[in-house]
C-alpha atoms as a printed R data frame, in Angstrom:
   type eleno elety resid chain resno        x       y       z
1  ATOM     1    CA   UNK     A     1 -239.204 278.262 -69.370
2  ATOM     2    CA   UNK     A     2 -241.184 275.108 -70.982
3  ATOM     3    CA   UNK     A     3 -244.590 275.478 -71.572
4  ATOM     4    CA   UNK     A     4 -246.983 272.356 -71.835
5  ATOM     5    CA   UNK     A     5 -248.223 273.140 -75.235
6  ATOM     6    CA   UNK     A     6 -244.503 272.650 -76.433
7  ATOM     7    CA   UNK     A     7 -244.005 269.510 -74.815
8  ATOM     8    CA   UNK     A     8 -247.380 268.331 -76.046
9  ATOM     9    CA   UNK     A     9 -246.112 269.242 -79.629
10 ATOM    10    CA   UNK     A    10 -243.123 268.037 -79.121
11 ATOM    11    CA   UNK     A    11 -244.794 264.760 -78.220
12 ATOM    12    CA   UNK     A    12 -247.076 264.593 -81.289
13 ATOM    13    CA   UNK     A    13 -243.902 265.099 -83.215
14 ATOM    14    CA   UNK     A    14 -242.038 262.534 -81.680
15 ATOM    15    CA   UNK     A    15 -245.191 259.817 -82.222
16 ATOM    16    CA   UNK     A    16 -245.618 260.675 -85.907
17 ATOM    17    CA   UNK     A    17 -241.935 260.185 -85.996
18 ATOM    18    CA   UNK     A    18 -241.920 256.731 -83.769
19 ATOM    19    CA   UNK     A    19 -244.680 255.443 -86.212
20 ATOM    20    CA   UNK     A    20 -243.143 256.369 -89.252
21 ATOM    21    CA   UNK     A    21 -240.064 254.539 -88.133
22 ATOM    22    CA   UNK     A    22 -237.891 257.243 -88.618
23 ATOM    23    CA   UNK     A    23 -234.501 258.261 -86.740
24 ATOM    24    CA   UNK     A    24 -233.767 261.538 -84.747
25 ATOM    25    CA   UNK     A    25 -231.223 261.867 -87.696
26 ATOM    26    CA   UNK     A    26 -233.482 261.754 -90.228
27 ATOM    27    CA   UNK     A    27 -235.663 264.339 -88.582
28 ATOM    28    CA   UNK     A    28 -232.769 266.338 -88.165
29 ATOM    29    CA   UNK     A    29 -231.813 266.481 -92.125
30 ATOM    30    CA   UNK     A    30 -234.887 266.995 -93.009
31 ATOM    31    CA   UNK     A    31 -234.723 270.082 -90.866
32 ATOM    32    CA   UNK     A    32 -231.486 271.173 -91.454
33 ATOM    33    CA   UNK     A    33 -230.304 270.865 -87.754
34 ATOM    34    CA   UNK     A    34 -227.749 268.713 -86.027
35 ATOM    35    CA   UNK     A    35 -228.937 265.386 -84.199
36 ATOM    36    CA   UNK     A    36 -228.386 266.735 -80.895
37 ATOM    37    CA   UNK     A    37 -230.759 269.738 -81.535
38 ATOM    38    CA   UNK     A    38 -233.811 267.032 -82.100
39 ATOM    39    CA   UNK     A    39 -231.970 265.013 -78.767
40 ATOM    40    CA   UNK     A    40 -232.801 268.233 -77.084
41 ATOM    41    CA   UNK     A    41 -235.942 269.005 -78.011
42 ATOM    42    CA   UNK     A    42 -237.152 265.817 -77.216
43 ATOM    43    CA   UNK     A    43 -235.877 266.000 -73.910
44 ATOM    44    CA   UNK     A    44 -237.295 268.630 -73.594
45 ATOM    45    CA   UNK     A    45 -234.838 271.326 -73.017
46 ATOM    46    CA   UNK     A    46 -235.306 273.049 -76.661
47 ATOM    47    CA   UNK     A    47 -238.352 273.435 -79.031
48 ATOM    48    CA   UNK     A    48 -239.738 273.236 -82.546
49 ATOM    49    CA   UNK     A    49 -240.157 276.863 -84.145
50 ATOM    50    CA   UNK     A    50 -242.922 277.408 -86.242
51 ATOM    51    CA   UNK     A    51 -240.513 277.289 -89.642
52 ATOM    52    CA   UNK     A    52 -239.736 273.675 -88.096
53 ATOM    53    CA   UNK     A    53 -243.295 272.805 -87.922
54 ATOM    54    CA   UNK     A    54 -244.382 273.515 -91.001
55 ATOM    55    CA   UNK     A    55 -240.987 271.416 -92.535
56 ATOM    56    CA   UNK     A    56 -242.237 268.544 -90.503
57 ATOM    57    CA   UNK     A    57 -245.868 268.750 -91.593
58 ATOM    58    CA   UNK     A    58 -244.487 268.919 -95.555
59 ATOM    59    CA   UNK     A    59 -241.848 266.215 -94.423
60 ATOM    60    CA   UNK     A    60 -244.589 263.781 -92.945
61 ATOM    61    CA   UNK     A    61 -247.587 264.967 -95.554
62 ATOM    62    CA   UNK     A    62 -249.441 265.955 -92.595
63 ATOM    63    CA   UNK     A    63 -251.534 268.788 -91.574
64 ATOM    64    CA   UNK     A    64 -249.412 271.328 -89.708
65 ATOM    65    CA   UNK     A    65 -252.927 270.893 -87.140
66 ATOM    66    CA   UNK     A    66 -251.871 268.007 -85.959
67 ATOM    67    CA   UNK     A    67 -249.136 269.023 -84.199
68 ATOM    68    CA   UNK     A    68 -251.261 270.667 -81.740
69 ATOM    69    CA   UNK     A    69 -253.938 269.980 -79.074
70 ATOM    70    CA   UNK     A    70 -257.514 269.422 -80.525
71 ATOM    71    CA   UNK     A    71 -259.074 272.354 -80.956
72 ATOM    72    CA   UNK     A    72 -262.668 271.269 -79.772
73 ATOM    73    CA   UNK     A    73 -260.484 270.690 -76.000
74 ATOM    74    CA   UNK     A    74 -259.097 273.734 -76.671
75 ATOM    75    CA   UNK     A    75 -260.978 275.752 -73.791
76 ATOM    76    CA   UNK     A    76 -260.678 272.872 -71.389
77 ATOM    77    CA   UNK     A    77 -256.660 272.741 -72.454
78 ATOM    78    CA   UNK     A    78 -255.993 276.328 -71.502
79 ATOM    79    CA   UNK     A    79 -257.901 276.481 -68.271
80 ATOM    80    CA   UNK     A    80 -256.491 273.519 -67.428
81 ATOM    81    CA   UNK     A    81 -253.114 275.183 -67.870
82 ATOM    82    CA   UNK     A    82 -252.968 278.667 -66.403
83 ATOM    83    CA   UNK     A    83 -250.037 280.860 -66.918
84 ATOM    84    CA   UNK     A    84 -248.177 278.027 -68.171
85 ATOM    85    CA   UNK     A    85 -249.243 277.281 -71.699
């Protein structure tokens, strides 16, 4: 099963990655995965782990933060969400 807060990482991930100009290949060797596995993930049918996370957040110089939803929303993002975070 998907959850939302994966595809919303998944498309802060994907923005940093747009903006830095960079290719799903690139991605992938910086992660040590194949092409396809950052195809998938961005279609979302797979996901980062946290060990990927904190790669890309070294990779772009970033804080590993954000990645992830703003935490002042943070109560408005999970009742917004239900079950399916």
């Amino acid at each position: 099963m998907r959850y939302r807060i994966d595809q919303l990482i998944t498309s802060m991930v994907k923005k940093k990655r747009l903006a830095s100009k960079l290719t799903q290949a690139e991605i992938a060797r910086a992660l040590n995965v194949s092409s396809s596995f950052v195809r998938q993930v961005e279609t979302n049918r797979k996901h980062y782990s946290h060990r990927h996370l904190f790669v890309l957040s070294l990779y772009f110089k970033c804080n590993i933060n954000e990645f992830f939803p703003n935490l002042n929303n943070i109560n408005d993002f999970i009742s917004s969400q239900g079950n399916q975070i």
